[in-house]
C-alpha positions in Angstrom: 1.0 -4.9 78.9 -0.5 -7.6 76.2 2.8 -7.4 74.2 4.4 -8.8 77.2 1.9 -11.6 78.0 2.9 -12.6 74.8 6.3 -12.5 74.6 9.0 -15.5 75.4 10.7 -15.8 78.4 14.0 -14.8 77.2 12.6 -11.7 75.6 11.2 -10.8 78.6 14.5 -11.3 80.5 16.1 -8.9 77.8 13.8 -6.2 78.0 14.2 -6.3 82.0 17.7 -6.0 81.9 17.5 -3.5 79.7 14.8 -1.4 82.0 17.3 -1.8 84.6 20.0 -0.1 82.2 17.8 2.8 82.1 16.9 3.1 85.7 20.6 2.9 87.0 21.7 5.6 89.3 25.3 5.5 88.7 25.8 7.5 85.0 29.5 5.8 84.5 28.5 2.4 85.2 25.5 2.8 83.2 27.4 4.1 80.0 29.3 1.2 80.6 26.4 -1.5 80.6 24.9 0.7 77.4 28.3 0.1 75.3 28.6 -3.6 76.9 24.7 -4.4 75.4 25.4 -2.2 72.0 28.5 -4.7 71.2 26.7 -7.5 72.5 23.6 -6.7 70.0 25.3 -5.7 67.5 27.4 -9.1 67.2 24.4 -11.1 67.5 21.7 -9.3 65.3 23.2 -10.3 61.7 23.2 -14.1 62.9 19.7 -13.8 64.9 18.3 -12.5 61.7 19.4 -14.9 59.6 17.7 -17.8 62.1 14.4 -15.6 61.8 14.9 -16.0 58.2 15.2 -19.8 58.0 12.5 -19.5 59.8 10.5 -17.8 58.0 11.6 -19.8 54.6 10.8 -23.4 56.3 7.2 -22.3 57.5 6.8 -21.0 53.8 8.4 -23.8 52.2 5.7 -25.8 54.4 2.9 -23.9 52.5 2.1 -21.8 55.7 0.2 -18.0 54.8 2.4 -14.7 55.3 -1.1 -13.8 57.6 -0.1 -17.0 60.3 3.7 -16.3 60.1 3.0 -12.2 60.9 0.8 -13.1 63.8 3.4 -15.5 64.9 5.9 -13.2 64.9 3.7 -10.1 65.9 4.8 -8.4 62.9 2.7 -7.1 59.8 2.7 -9.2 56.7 4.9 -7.0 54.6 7.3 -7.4 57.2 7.5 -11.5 56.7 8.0 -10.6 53.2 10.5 -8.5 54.0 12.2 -11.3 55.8 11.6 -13.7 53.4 13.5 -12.1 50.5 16.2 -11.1 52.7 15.5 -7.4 53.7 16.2 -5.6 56.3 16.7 -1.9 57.9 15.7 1.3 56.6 15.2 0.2 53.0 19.0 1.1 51.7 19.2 -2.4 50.9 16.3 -3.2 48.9 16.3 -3.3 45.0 14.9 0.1 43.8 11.0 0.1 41.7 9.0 2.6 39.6 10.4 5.0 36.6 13.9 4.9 35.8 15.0 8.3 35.7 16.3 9.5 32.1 19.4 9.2 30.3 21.6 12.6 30.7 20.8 15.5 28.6 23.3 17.1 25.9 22.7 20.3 27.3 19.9 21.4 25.3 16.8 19.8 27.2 16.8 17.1 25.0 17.5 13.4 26.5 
């Protein structure tokens, strides 16, 4: 797989052990392992996203293009921008765009 040519060590050592999650035989021990990693990750991710976002900020502080960060990264550019003003998720979080919608009616159609 390219993706994993390119990837670090450590991610690579992740995504084993998490291979070998799903290729368990016993179903106890592997629900086990499966809550073990889910507290593990979801401990970590806030403060792993917030050194990907330093990151991110320093090589653009240092003038360096959103297209050089992405391929860095292996992410699309809208992504890094993303990152960079402190996005993340589904999009719940982000600040909303377009028409606003219009002020309550009276009752008779009339805004």
């Amino acid at each position: 797989m390219a993706e994993e040519r390119d990837s670090t060590e450590e991610a690579r050592r992740v995504a084993d052990a998490l291979r070998a999650i799903e290729e368990m035989d016993d179903p106890d021990r592997q629900a086990r392992a499966i809550t073990e990693v889910l507290r593990v990750q979801v401990d970590s991710a806030p403060t792993l996203k917030e050194l990907r976002r330093a990151w991110v900020l320093g090589k653009r502080a240092e003038k360096v293009t959103y297209k050089v960060i992405a391929e860095t990264l292996g992410v699309s550019i809208s992504t890094v921008q993303d990152i960079e003003r402190g996005y993340s998720g589904s999009g719940k979080n982000r600040p909303r765009t377009g028409r606003r919608k219009r002020a309550a009616s009276d009752g008779d159609g009339e805004a």
